[in-house]
VOBA-1610 file (N, C-alpha, C; in pm, whole numbers, padded with zeros to 5 digits, always signed):
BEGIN
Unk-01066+06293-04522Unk-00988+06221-04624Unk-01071+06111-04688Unk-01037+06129-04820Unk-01134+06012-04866Unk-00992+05885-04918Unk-01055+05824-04863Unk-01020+05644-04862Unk-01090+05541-04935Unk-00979+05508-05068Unk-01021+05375-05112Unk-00970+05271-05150Unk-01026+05163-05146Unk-00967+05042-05159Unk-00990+04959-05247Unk-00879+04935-05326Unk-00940+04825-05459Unk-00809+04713-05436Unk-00887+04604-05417Unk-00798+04526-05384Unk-00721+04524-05293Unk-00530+04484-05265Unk-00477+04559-05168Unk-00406+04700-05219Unk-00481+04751-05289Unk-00414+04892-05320Unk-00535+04965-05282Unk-00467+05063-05134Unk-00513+05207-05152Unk-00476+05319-05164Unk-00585+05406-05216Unk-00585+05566-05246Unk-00645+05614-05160Unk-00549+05758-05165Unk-00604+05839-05053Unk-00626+05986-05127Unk-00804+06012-05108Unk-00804+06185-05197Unk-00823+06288-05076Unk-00919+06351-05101Unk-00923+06468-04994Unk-01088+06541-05028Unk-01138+06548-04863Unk-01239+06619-04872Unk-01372+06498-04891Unk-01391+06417-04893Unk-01497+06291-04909Unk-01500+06213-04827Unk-01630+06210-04759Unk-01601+06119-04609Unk-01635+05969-04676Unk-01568+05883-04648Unk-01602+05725-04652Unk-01527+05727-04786Unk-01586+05567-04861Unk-01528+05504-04997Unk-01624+05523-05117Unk-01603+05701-05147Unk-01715+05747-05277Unk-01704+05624-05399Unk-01573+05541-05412Unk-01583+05512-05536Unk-01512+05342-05504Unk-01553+05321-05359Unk-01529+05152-05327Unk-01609+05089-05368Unk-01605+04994-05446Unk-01698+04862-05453Unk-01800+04867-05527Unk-01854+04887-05690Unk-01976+04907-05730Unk-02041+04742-05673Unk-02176+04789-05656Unk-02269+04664-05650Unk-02383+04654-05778Unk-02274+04659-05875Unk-02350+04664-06041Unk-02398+04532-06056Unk-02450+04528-06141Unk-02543+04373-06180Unk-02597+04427-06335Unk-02638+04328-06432Unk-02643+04326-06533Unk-02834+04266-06536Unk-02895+04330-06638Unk-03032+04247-06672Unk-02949+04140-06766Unk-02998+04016-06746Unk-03014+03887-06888Unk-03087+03881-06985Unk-03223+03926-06989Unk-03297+03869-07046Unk-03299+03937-07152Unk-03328+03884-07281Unk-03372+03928-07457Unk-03450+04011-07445Unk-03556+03983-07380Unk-03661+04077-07350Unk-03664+04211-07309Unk-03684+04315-07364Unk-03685+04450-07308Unk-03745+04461-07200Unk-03695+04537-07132Unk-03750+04510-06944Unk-03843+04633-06954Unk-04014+04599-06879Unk-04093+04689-06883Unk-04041+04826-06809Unk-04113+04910-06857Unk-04096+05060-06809Unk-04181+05081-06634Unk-04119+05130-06525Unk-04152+05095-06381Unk-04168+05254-06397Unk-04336+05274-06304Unk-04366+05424-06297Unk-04362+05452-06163Unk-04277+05323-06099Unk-04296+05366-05933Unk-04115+05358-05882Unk-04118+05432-05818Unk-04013+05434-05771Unk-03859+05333-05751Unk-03783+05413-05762Unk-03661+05285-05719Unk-03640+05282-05606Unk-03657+05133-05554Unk-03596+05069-05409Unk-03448+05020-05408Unk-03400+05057-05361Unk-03263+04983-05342Unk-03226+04898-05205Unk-03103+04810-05261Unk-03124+04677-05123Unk-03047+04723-05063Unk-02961+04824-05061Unk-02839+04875-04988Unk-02866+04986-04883Unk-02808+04934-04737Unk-02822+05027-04627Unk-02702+05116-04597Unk-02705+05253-04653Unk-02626+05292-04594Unk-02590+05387-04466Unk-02452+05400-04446Unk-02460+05501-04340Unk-02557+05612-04319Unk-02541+05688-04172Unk-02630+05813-04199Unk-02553+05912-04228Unk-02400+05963-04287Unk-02349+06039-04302Unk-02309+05984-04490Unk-02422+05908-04548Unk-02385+05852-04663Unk-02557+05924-04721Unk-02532+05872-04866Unk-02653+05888-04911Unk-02642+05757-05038Unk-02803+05721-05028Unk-02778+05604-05125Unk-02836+05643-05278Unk-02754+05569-05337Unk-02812+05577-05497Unk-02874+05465-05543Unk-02941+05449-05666Unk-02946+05365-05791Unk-02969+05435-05891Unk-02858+05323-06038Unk-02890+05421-06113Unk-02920+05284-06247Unk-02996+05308-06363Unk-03053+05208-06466Unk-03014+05296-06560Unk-02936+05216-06640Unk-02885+05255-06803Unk-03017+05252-06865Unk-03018+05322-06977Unk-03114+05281-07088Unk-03118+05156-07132Unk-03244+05081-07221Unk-03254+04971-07296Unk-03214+04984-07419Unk-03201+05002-07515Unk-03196+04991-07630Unk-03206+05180-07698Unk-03348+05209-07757Unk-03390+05317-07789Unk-03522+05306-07762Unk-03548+05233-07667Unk-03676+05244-07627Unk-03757+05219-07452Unk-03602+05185-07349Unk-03625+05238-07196Unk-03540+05330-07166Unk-03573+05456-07152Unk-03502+05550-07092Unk-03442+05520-06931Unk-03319+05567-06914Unk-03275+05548-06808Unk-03363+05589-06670Unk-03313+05549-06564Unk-03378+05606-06432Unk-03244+05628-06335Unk-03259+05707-06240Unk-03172+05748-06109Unk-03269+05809-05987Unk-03228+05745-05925Unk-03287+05751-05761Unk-03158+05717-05667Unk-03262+05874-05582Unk-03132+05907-05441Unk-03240+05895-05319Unk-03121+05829-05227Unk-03211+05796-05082Unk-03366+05730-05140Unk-03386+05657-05275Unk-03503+05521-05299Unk-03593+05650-05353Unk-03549+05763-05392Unk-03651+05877-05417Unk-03578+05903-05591Unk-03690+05852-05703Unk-03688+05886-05829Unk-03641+06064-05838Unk-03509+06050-05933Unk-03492+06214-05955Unk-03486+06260-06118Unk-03447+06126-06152Unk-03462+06137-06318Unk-03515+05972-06402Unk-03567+06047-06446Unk-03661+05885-06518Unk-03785+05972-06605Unk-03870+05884-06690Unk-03952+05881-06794Unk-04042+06007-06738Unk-04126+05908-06570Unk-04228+05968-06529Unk-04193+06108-06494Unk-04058+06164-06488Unk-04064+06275-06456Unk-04023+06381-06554Unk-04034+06357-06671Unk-04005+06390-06819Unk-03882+06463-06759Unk-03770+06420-06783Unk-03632+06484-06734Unk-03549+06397-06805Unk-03597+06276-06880Unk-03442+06176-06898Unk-03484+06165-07059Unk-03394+06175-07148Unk-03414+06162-07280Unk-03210+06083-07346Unk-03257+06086-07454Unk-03162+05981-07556Unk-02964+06069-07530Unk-02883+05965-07534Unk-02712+06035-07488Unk-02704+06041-07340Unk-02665+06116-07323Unk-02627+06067-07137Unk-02681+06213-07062Unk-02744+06117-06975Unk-02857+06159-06880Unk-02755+06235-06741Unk-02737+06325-06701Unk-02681+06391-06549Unk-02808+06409-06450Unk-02725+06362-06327Unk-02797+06400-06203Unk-02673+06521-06110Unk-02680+06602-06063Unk-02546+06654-06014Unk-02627+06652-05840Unk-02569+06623-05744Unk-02643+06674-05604Unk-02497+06750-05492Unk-02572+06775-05436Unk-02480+06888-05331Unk-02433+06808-05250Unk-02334+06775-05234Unk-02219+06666-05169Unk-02227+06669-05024Unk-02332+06825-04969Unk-02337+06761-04823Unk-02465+06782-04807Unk-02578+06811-04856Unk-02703+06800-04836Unk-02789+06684-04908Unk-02729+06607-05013Unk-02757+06512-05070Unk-02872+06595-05190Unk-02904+06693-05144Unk-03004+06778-05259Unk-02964+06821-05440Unk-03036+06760-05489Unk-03045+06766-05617Unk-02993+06935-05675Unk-02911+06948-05714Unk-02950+07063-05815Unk-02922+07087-05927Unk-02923+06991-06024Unk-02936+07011-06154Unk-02972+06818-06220Unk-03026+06857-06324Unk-03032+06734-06437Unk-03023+06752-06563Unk-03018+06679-06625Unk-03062+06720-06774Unk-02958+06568-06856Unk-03014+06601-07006Unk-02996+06522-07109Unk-02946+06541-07201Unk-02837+06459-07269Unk-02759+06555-07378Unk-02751+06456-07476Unk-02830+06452-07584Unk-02814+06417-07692Unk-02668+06349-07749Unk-02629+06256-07782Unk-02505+06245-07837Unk-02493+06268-07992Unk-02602+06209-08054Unk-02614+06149-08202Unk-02669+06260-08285Unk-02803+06344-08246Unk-02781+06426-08329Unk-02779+06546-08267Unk-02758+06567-08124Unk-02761+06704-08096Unk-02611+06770-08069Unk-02584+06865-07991Unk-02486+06990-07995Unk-02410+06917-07834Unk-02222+06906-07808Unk-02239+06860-07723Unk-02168+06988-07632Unk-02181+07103-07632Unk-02138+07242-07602Unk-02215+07259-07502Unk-02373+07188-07438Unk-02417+07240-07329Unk-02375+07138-07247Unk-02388+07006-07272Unk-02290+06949-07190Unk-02180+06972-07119Unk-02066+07004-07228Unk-01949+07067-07197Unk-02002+07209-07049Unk-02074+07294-07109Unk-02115+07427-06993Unk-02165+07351-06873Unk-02236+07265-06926Unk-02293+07196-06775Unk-02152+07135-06679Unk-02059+07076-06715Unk-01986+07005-06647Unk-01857+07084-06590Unk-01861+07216-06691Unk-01753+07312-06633Unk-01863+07375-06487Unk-01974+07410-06522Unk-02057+07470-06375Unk-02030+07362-06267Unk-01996+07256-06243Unk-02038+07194-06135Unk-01949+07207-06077Unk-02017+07249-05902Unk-01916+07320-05832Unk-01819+07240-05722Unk-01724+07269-05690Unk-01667+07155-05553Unk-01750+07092-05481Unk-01734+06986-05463Unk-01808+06924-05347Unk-01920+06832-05408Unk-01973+06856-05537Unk-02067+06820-05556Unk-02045+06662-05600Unk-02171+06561-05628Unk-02143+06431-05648Unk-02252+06428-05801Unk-02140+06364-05899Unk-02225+06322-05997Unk-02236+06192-06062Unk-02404+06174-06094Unk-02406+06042-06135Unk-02476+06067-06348Unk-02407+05980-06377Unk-02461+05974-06558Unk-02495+05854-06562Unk-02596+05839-06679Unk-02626+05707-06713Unk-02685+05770-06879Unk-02649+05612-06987Unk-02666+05604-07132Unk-02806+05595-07171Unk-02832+05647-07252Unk-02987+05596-07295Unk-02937+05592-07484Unk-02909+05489-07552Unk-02921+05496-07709Unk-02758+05502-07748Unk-02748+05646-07750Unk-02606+05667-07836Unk-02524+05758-07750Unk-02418+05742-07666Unk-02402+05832-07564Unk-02255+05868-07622Unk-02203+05859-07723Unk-02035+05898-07794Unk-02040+05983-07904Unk-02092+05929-08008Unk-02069+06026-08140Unk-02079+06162-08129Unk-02060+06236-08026Unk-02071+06327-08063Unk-02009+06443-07872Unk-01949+06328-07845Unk-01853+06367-07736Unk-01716+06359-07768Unk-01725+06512-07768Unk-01529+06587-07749Unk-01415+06511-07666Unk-01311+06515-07755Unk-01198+06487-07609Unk-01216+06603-07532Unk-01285+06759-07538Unk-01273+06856-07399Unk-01371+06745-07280Unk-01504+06700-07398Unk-01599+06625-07284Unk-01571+06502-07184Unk-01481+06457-07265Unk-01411+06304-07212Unk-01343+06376-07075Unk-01261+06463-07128Unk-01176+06527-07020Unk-01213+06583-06875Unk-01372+06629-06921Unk-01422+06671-06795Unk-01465+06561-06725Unk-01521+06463-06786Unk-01582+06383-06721Unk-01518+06271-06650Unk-01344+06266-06729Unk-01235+06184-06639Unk-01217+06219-06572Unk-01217+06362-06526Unk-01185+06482-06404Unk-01294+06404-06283Unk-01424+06364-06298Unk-01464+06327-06193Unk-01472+06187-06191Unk-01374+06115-06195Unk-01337+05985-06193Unk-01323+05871-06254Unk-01400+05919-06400Unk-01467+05808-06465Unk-01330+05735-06568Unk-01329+05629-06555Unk-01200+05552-06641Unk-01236+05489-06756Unk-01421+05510-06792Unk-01440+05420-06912Unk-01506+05516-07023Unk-01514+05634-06992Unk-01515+05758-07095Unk-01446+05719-07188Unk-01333+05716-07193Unk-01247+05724-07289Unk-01260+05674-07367Unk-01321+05506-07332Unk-01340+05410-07439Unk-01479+05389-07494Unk-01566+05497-07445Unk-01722+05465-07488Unk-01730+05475-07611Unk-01839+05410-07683Unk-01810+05402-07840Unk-01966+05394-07863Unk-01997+05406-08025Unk-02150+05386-08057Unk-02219+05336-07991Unk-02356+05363-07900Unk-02429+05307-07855Unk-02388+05216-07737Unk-02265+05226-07709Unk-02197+05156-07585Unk-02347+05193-07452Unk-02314+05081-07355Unk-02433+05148-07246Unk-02317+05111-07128Unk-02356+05234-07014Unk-02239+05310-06929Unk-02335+05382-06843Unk-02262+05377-06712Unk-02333+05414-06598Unk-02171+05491-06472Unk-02225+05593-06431Unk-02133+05632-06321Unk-02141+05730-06223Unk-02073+05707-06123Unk-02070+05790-06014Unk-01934+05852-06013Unk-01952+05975-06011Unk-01810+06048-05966Unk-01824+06194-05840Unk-01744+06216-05863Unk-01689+06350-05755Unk-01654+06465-05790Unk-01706+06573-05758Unk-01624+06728-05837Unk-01527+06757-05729Unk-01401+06738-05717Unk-01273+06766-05615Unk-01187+06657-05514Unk-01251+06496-05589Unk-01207+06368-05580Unk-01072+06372-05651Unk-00979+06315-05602Unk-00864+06302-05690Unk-00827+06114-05724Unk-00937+06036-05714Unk-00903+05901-05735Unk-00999+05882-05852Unk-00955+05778-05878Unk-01095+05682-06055Unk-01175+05642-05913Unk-01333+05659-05952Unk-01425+05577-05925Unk-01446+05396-05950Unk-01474+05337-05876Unk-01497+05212-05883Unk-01675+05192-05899Unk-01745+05319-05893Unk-01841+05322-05875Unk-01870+05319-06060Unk-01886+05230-06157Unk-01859+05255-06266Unk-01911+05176-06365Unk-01996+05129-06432Unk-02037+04983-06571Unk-02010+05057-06684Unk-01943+04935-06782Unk-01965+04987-06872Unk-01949+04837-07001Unk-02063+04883-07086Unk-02068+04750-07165Unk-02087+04799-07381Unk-01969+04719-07422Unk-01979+04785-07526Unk-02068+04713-07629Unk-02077+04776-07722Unk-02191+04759-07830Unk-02086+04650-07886Unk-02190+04519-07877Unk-02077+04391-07965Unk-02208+04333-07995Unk-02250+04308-08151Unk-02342+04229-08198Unk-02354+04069-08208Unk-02218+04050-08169Unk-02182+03904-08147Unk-02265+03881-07969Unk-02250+03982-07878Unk-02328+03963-07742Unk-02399+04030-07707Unk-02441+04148-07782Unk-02533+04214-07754Unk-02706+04147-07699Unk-02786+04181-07657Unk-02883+04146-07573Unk-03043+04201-07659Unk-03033+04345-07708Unk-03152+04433-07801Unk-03094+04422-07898Unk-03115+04349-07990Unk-03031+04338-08106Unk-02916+04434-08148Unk-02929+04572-08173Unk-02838+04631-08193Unk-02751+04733-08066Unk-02784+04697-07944Unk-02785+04758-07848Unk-02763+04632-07726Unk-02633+04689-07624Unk-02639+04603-07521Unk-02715+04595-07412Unk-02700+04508-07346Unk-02838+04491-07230Unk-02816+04596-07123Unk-02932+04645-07085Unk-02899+04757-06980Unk-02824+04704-06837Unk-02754+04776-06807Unk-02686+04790-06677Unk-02730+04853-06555Unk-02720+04821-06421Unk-02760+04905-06285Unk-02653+04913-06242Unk-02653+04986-06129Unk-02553+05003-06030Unk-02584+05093-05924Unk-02552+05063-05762Unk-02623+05135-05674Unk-02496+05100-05541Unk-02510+05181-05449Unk-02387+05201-05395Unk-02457+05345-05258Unk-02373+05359-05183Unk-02373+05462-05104Unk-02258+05563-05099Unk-02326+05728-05152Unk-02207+05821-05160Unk-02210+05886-05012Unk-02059+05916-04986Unk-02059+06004-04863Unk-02073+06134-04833Unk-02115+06189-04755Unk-02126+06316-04731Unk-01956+06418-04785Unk-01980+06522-04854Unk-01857+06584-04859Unk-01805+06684-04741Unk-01672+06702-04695Unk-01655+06777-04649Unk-01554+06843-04652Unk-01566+07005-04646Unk-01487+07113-04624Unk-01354+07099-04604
//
């Protein structure tokens, strides 16, 4: 049973050991400055269980740092591994082996969002997925796409908008919203890259799925 707690309200789903979507430990960059591009790996400060697996995941900068995601402190999508490009970036992994099996990048702004859509109908029970924004991650996402992607927990789909920057963890066969979740909209009054908000992290430990 999966168990979570927000606040004093809990939910109870099925099939997810521990709190897939308790507590993001998100944090925000400050600075004006575009944050250099890192060709070495992500460390994360978070210990988790051994029936857990840990993440981090880095929004894009502007239109010019592509996002990164690392599982168990091991890079799976980022620059150096030419896998992460502009719209929202997928990692999908196997909910009880923690093993990667799929990625990819989907254009929002000027590309097609129909493989997206195929990608998110394939992903099978059990599995755990994480997205992150690089540029323009809306114009060109369906309410079918919103739909799939609320299906695995996410509560700020709905409201993503131009160039919004957004980060998340969800579940394929979770029946709760993730807490595992950032999301920051494009406001030129606070924006950080002039036309673009400041990138977001977020890192957390997912649990093993089970049967």
């Amino acid at each position: 049973m999966l168990r979570v707690t927000v606040g004093k309200t809990r939910m109870t789903g099925r099939n997810f050991r521990g709190n897939l979507f308790q507590g993001s430990d998100a944090s925000s960059q400050s600075s004006k400055t575009l944050p250099k591009q890192s060709a070495g790996p992500c460390i994360t400060t978070r210990d988790c269980p051994e029936d857990h697996f840990s993440f981090f995941i880095q929004s894009g900068a502007a239109n010019v740092v592509a996002p990164k995601i690392c599982i168990q402190n091991k890079l799976v999508l980022g620059t150096v591994l030419n896998n992460a490009g502009y719209g929202i970036n997928v990692v999908i992994l196997n909910g009880k082996t923690g093993e990667v099996t799929k990625t990819g990048h989907f254009d929002m702004y000027s590309g097609d969002v129909k493989p997206l859509i195929e990608l998110l109908q394939s992903i099978e029970e059990g599995s755990a997925v994480l997205m992150a924004s690089y540029d323009d991650p809306s114009s060109k996402l369906t309410e079918e796409a919103k739909k799939l992607i609320s299906e695995l927990g996410s509560s700020a789909v709905q409201s993503l908008g131009f160039r919004d920057n957004w980060v998340f963890v969800g579940g394929k066969g979770a029946t709760v919203k993730s807490n595992f979740e950032k999301y920051l909209k494009n406001d030129n009054t606070k924006n950080k890259y002039e036309n673009w908000p400041e990138l977001i992290e977020l890192q957390g430990c997912i649990p093993k799925y089970l049967e």
